[in-house]
N, C-alpha and C positions, 0 to 999 in steps of 0.2 A: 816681147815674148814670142818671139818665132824661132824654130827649129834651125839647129848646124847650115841646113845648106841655103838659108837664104842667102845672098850673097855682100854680107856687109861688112865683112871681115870678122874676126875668132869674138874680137869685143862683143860686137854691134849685135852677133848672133844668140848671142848669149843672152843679153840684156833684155828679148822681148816676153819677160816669163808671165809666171803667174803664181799658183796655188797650192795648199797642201793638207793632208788633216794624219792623224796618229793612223796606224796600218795594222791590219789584224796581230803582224809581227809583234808589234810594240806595247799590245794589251796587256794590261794588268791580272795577273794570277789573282783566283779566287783568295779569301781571307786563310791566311794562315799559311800563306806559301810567299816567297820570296819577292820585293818589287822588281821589277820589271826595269831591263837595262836602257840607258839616253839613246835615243834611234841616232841613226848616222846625223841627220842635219843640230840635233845639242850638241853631239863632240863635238863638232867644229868649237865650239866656247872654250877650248884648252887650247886652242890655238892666241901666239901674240898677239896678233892684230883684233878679234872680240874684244881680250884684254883689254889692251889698250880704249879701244872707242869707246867701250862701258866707261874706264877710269877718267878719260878727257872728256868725259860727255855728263859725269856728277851723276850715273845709273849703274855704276859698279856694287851700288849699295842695297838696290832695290829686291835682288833674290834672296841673300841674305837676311834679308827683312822678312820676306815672305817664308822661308824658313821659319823661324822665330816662330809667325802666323801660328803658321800648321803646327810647330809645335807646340804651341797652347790648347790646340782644338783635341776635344775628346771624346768627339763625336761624326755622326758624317755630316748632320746637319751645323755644326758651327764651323764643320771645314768647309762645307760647300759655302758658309756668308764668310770664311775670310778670302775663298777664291773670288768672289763675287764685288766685294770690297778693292781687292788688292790688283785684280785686277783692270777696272774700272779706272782706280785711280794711274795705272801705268798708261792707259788712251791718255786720260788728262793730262797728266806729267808729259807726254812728249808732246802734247798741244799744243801747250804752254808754254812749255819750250821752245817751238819754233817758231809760234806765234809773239814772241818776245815778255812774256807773262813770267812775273819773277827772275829770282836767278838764275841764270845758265849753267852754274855748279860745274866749270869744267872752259878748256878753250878749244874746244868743239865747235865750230861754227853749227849757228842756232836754226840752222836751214837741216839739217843732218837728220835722216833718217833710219839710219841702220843704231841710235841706241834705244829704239824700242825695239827692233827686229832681236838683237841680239840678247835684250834683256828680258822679253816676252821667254824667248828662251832657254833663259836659264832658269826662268819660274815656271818653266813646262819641268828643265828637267829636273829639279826638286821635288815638285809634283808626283812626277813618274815615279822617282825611284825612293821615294816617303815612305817609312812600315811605321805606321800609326798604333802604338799601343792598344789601342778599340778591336784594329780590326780592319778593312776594307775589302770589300768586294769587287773583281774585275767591272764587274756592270758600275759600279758605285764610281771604282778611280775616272774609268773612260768619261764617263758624267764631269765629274769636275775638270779632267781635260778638256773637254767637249765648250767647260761655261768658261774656262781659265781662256782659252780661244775667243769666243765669241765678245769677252768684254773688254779685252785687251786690244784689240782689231779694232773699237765702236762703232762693233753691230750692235750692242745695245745700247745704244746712244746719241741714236738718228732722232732728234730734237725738232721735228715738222712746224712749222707754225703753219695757224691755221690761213685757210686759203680757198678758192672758187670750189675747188675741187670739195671741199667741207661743206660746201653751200653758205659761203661767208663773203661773198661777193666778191671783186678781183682781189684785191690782198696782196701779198709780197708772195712773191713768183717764189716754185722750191724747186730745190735741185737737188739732184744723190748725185754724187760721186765714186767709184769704188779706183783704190790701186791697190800695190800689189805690194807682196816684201821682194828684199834683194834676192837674187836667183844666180846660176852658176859660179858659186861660191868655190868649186873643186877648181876653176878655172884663174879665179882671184877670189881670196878672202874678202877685199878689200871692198868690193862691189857694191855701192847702194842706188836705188830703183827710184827714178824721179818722179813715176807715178805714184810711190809709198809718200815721196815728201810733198807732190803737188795733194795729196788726201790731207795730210799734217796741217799743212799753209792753211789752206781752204777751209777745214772743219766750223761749221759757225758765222761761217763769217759772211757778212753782204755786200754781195755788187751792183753798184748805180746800172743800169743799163738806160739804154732809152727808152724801151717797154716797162721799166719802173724797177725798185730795188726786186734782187734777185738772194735768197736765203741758201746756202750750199750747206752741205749735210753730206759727210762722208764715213767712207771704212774701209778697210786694207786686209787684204785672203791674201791666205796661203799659197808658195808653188810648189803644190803635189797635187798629185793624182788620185788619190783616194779624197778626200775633201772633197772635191767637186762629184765624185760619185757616187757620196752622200748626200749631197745635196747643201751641203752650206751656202751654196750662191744662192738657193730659188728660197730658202728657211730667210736669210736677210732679206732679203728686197719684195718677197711677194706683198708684206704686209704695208709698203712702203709707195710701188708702182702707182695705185688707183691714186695714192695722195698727191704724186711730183707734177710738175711741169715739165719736169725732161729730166733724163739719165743720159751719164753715160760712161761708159766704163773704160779705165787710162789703163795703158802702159806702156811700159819702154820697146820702142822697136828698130826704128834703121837709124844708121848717122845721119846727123845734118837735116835731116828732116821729120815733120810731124804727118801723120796720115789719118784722113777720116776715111776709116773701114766701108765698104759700102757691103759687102756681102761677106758674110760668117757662112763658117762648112761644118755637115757635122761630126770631123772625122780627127782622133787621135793620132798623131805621127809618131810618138813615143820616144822623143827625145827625155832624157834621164828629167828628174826633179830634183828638189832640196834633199828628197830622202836616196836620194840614188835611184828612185823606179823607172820603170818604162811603160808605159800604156799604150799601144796599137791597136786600135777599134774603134767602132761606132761611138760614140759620144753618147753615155749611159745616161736616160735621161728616164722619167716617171713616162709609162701608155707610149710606150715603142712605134707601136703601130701607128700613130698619128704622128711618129716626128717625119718632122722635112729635112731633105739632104741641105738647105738653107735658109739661111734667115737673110732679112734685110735692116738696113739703119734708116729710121727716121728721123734725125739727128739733118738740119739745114745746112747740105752740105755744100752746096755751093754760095750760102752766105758766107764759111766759114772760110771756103777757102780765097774768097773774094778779098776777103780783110785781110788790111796792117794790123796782125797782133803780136808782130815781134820778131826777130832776126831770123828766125826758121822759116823756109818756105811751109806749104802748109800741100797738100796733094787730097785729093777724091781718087784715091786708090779703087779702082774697079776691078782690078785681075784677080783672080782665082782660078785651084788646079781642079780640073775635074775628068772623069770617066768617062766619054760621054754615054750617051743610052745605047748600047747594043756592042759596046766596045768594053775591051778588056785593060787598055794600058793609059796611066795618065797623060795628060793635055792642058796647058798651058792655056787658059783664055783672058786673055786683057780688058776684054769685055765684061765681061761677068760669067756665069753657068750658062748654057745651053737646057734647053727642057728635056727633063727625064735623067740630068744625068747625076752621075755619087761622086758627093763630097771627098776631093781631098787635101784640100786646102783652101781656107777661107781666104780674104786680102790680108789679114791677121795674122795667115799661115796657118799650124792646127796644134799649135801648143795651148797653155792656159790661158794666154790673151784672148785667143781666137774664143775657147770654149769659154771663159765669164761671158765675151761677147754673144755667141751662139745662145747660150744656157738666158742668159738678161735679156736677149730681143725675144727668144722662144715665150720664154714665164710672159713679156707683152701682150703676143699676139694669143697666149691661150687666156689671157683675163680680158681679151676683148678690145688689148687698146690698140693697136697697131694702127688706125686710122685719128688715134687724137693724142696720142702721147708721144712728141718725139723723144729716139733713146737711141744708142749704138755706141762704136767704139772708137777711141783717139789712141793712138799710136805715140807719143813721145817720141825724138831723139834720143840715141843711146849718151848716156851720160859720162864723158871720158875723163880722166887724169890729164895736165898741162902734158905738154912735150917731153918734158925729163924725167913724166913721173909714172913713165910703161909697166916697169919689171914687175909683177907681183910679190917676186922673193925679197927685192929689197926697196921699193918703192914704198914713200910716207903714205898714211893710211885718208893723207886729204893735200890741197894744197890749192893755191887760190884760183885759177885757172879750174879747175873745179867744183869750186865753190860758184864762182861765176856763173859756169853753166849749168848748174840746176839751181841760182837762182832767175836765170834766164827763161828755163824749162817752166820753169812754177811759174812765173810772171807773162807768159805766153798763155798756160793753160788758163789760167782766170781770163787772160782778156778771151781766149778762145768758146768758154762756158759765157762770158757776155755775149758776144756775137752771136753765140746761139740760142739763147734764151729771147732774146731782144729780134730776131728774124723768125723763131715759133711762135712768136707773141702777135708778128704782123703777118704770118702766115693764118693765124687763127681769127684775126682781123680780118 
């Protein structure tokens, strides 16, 4: 999720996104006036290619359903339990699905994560554009957007088992996870974000390490810019942080390699999002006045990069852009920041990768744990199409060569959360 000009070519640029949430634009009119039109990132679902992956993927049938839902509901309260329901159950259903749990319903390869992204929505835009016989209130729809989001992502769904941190003595190591959904979609339809599938794979599930089994617990944000400046990233994970053993937040960034973030920036570059916006500024955060132009990763990053965890080299990214103190034009440092100076580009870069990252080490360091909790950012490889299968206009919507490589990417990132689980463990030792 890094900005146009890094330099990884039109793909690789594209690929390192992040997050999103509905935009003042998109609100729901008070009761008794008209619902409210699908924002630019649901129309894309009239395009073939959605089509298509809901229908090869056995989730063609799922908004339709929820349709149905809502319209049995004659209330706000038995709307909001079937968003609550039906949303839920779409986290599980692509769990399951990728996790090999039931049928596949489709010849979709079962690593694929773009038929939740795309079916989440289409349950947004049903949602949206619902005139409920009862009645609804803009405050009321936003609400059920607001929970139709959070369950469908499973942020309500971070299942902790208990652990030291409980005062249960060492116990099975926890992990958070966060990725992202597929992002510059204007660019290719076709796009799906291997940090969205490495969240899919992982959710639940436990890795042997040598510091002992390790529990992972994940969820997958939006790429836009208003979400995060409401706060959807610090609303998941604050309640989460005092519990883990380590976090750390994925997503897709340069080709051919993975990168451990060492320093996040706190600054917007304002390259577009899913809903087409732009954001250029400070990184909107709660108590202004106490934000730092950086954050740092405690995330073992030189165990991490030390290790064979699979065909991708693996980098401790240390460069960042910044201002320095008394200067007015940016500056390349390889090093890291200089003291005193303003953010404008973490190793991340300063799109949504950058900012989960900034926004996840910040929420850290202001509950206290920056000295015992390691947490920060993994970068992915951009996730590419085989050789023959470039064109967006007429290129198949998968093909095995890219199937390969995100199950490559997934099966990198688990050993990757080993190794660092299993080197915080002997670090705290």
């Amino acid at each position: 999720m890094r900005p146009i000009r890094v330099r990884i070519g039109v793909l690789g640029l594209a690929l390192v996104a992040g997050l999103a949430a509905p935009t003042a634009a998109t609100a729901a009119p008070e009761a008794g006036g008209a619902a409210p039109a699908p924002t630019v990132e649901e129309r894309r679902l009239d395009g073939e290619v959605p089509r298509e992956i809901l229908r090869r993927s056995g989730f063609a049938a799922v908004a339709p359903a929820f349709a149905r839902g809502l319209g049995r509901a004659d209330s706000y309260r038995e709307a909001r339990r079937v968003v609550e329901r039906e949303g839920a159950a779409l986290w599980r259903r692509a769990v399951d699905r990728v996790q090999g749990r039931g049928p596949a319903r489709g010849d979709l390869s079962r690593d694929d994560d773009r038929p939740l992204y795309w079916a989440r929505l289409a349950m947004t835009r049903e949602l949206r554009t619902w005139e409920p016989g009862f009645g609804l209130s803009e405050r009321q729809r936003a609400a059920l957007l607001t929970e139709l989001e959070r369950t469908s992502r499973g942020q309500t769904d971070l299942r902790l088992p208990r652990g030291h941190r409980d005062g249960h003595g060492k116990g099975v190591k926890r992990v958070l996870l966060t990725g992202f959904d597929p992002f510059t979609l204007d660019r290719d339809v076709r796009i799906s974000n291997p940090s969205g599938a490495v969240a899919l794979a992982l959710d639940g599930t436990v890795i042997d390490t040598p510091d002992g089994p390790a529990r992972v617990e994940t969820a997958v944000f939006p790429v836009r810019w208003a979400d995060f400046a409401e706060g959807t990233v610090e609303r998941a994970l604050r309640p989460y942080l005092p519990r883990v053993d380590l976090f750390t937040t994925v997503s897709q960034g340069r080709v051919g390699r993975f990168d451990v973030e060492r320093t996040n920036g706190a600054w917007r570059g304002g390259f577009p999002d899913n809903d087409n916006v732009s954001r250029t500024e400070t990184v909107p955060v709660a108590d202004p006045a106490s934000q730092p132009q950086w954050t740092t990763t405690t995330l073992p990053y030189a165990a991490i990069t030390a290790a064979d965890t699979g065909r991708f080299p693996v980098y401790d990214n240390t460069s960042v852009t910044e201002i320095p103190a008394g200067g007015d034009e940016p500056v390349v440092r390889p090093d890291g920041p200089t003291p005193g100076s303003t953010a404008r580009e973490g190793g991340g870069g300063n799109y949504l990768s950058n900012e989960i990252a900034y926004r996840a080490t910040l929420l850290r360091d202001r509950l206290g744990l920056h000295g015992t909790l390691p947490g920060g950012h993994v970068h992915t490889p951009v996730l590419q199409f085989g050789a023959g299968n470039t064109d967006p206009a007429t290129g198949a919507v998968t093909d095995p060569e890219f199937v390969r490589n995100r199950l490559d990417i997934v099966a990198q990132s688990r050993a990757i959360v080993g190794v660092a689980v299993s080197a915080a463990g002997a670090d705290r030792d």
